[in-house]
C-alpha positions in Angstrom: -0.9 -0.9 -23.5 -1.2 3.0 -23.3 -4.0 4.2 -20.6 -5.9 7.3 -21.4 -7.0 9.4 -18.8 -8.8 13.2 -18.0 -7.1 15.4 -15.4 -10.0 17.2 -13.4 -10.7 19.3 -10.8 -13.5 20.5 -8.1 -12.0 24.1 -6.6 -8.3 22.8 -7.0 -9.1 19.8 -5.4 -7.8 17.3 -8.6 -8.1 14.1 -9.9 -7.2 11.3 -12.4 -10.0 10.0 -13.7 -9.9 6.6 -15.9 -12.6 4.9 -18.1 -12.9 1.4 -17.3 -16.2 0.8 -19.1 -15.2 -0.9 -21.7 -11.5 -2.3 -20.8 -9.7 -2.9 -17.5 -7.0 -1.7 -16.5 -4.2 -3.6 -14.3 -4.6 -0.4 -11.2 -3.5 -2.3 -8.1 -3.4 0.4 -4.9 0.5 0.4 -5.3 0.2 1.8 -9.3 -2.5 4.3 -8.1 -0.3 5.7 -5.4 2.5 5.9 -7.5 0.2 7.7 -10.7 -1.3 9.9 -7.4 2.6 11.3 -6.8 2.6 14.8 -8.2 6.9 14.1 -8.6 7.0 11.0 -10.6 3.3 9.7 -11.3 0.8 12.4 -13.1 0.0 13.8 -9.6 -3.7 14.3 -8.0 -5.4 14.0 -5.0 -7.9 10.9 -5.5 -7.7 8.6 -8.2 -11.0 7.7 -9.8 -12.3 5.0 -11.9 -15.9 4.3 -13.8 -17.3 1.6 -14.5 -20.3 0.1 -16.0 -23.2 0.9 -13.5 -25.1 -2.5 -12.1 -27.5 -0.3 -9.6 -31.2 0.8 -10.3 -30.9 4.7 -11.2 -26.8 5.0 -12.1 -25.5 5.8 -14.9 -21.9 4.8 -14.1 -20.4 2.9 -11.1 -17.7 5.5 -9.9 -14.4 4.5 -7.4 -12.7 6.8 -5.3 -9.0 6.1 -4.5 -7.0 8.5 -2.3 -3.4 9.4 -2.8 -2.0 6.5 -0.7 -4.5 3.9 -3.3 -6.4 3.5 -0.2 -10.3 3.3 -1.4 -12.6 5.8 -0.2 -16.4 5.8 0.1 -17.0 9.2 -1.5 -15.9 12.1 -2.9 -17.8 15.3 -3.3 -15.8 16.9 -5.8 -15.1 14.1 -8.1 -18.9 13.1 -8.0 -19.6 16.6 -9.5 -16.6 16.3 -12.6 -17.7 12.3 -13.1 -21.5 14.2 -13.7 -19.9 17.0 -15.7 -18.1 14.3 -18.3 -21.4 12.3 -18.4 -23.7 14.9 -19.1 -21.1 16.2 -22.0 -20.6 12.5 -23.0 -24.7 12.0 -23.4 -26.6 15.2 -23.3 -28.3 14.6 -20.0 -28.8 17.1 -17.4 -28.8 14.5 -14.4 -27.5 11.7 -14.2 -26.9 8.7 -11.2 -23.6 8.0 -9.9 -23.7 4.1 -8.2 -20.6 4.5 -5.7 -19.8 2.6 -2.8 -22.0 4.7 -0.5 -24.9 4.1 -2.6 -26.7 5.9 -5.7 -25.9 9.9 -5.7 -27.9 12.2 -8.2 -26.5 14.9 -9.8 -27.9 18.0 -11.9 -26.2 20.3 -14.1 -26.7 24.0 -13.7 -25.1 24.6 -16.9 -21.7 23.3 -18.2 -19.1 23.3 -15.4 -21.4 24.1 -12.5 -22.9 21.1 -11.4 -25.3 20.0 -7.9 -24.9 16.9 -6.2 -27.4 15.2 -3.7 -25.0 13.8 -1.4 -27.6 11.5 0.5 -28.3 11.8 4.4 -25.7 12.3 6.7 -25.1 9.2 8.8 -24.6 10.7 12.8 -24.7 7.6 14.8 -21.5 6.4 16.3 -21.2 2.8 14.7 -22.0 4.4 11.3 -19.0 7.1 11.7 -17.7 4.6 12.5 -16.2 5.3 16.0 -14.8 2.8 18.0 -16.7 3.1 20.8 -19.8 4.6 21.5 -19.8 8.5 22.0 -21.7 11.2 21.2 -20.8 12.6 17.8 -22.4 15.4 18.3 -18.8 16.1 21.1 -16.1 13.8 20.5 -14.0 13.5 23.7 -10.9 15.0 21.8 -9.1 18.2 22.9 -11.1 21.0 20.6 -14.6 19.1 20.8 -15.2 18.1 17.6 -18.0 16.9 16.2 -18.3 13.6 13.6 -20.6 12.3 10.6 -20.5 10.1 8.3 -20.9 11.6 4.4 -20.0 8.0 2.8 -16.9 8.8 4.4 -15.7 9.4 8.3 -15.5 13.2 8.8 -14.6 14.7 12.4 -14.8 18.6 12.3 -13.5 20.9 14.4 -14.9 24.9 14.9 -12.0 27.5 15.7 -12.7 30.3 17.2 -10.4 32.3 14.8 -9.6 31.3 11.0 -7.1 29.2 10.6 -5.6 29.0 14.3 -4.9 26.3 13.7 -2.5 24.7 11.0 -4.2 21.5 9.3 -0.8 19.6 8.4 0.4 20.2 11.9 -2.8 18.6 13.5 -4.3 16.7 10.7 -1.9 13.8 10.8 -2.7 12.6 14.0 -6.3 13.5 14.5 -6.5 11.3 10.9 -5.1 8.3 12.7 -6.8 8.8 16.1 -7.5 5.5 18.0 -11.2 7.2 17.9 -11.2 6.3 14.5 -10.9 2.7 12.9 -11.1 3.5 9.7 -9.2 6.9 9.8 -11.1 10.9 9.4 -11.0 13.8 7.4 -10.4 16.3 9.4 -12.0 19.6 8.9 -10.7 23.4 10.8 -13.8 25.3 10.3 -14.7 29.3 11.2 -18.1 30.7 11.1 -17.9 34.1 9.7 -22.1 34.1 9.9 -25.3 32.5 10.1 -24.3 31.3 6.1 -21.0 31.4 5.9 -17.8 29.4 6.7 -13.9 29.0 6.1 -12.8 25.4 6.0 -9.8 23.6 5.4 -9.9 19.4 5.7 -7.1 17.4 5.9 -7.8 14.2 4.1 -7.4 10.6 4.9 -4.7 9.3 3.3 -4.4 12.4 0.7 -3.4 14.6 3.1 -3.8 19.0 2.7 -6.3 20.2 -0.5 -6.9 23.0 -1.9 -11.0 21.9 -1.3 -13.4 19.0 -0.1 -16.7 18.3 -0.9 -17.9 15.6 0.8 -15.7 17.7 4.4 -18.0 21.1 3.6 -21.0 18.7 3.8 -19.8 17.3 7.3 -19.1 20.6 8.4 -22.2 21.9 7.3 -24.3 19.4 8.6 -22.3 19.7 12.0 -22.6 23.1 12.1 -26.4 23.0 11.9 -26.4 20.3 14.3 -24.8 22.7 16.9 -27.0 25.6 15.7 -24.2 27.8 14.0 -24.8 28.1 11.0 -28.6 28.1 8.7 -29.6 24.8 6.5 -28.1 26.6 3.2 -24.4 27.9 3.9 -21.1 29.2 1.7 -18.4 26.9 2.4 -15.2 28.9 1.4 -12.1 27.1 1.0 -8.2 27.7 -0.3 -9.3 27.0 -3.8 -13.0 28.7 -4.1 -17.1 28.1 -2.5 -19.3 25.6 -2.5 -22.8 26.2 -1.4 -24.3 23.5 0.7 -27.8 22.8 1.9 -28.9 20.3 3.8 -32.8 20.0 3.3 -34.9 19.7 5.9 -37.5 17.8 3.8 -35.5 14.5 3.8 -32.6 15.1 5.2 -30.3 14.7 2.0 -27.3 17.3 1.5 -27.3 19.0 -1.6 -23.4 20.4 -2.8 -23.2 22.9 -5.6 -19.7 23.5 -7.1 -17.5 23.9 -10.0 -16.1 21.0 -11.7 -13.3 21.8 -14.4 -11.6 19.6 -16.5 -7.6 20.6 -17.3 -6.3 18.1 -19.9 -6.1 14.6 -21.1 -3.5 12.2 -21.7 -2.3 8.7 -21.8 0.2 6.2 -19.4 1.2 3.1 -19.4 0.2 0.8 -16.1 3.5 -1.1 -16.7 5.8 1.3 -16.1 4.4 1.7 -12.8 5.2 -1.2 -9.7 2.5 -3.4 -8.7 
């Protein structure tokens, strides 16, 4: 049985996304990985599925997947495409994404521009997590980085230069760090000014992209905590901005971004291995 599919993209950052709403589809973690592989599958960073929403206030229950069909909490990028399709699928201008961090709400700006409330930033060690109590706001790792949780483990770095350092050189191993249990994205950011940063994030288990959302919230959010950077900051990565606010009000980080979609198309699960 053929599987139809939309290939989307936040800044570069792309994904697979697959409608599960009405029929299930046989996607173990090995058949996701292998669709993920940009040689032999249709190629993407995270893998996402949507399914019928059973949470007060969604609209769609939304799974992330990373390359390696490892699931992930959140992801910023695909939470604004997911709102994109809905809002073209039924007219609405927000709409509530139930995902495994919990109901986020998005708005669209107009067509292709979309703002997500992210939720609060979780800072305490346990709820990293870390696997032993330190102070997120300095990790003891060589380049004193700082950690949050945005539904997802981030750790983020500042450079004192832009890219001094080379994110597939370092990312590996800071990903895997016995700091973290359950793994890190791990974002290289510069300030360039009170409102403005580069970032790059390596991603658990996806490796390199072009752009993270749910990694410029992190590093947002640690910048402020460290007094770098103002509440409402440009977050410039390899593939384009996002601007990022974290409000004082309640705490919640608000991402606004692109979100493209670049084709459609169909596969079959079966010809992929369990």
């Amino acid at each position: 049985m053929m599987t139809g599919f939309l290939k989307m993209h936040g800044l570069g950052n792309d994904f697979v996304v697959v409608d599960e709403r009405v029929h299930r589809h046989d996607l173990t973690p090995a058949r996701i990985a292998a669709l993920c592989d940009r040689h032999q599958g249709i190629g993407c960073d995270q893998f996402v599925t949507l399914r019928s929403a059973c949470a007060e206030g969604a609209d769609v229950f939304v799974r992330f997947f990373n390359a390696d069909g490892s699931e992930s909490g959140a992801c910023g990028n695909a939470s604004r495409c997911v709102a994109d399709l809905l809002a073209r699928e039924t007219g609405q201008e927000h709409v509530g994404l139930q995902t495994r961090a919990g109901v986020l709400h998005a708005t669209v700006v107009r067509p292709g521009l979309v703002t997500v409330d992210m939720g609060a930033p979780a800072m305490g060690w346990t709820d990293v997590p870390l696997a032993e109590e330190r102070d997120t706001l300095h990790l003891p790792i060589a380049g004193d980085p700082a950690a949050v949780s945005m539904g997802n483990p981030h750790a983020t770095f500042f450079l004192p230069a832009p890219d001094s350092v080379d994110p597939s050189v370092a990312g590996p191993g800071l990903e895997h760090h016995a700091l973290f249990p359950e793994r890190a994205n791990i974002g290289f950011a510069h300030v360039t000014s009170r409102d403005a940063m580069r970032l790059r994030v390596w991603e658990r288990g996806s490796g390199l992209t072009l752009a993270c959302g749910s990694g410029a919230c992190a590093a947002v959010v640690n910048a402020v905590r460290r007094g770098l950077v103002e509440r409402t900051c440009t977050v410039t990565m390899d593939g384009g901005e996002l601007c990022i606010t974290w409000r004082e009000s309640d705490g919640h980080v608000l991402m606004t971004g692109p979100a493209t979609t670049s084709f459609q198309g169909t596969f079959s699960p079966e010809d992929y291995p369990r």
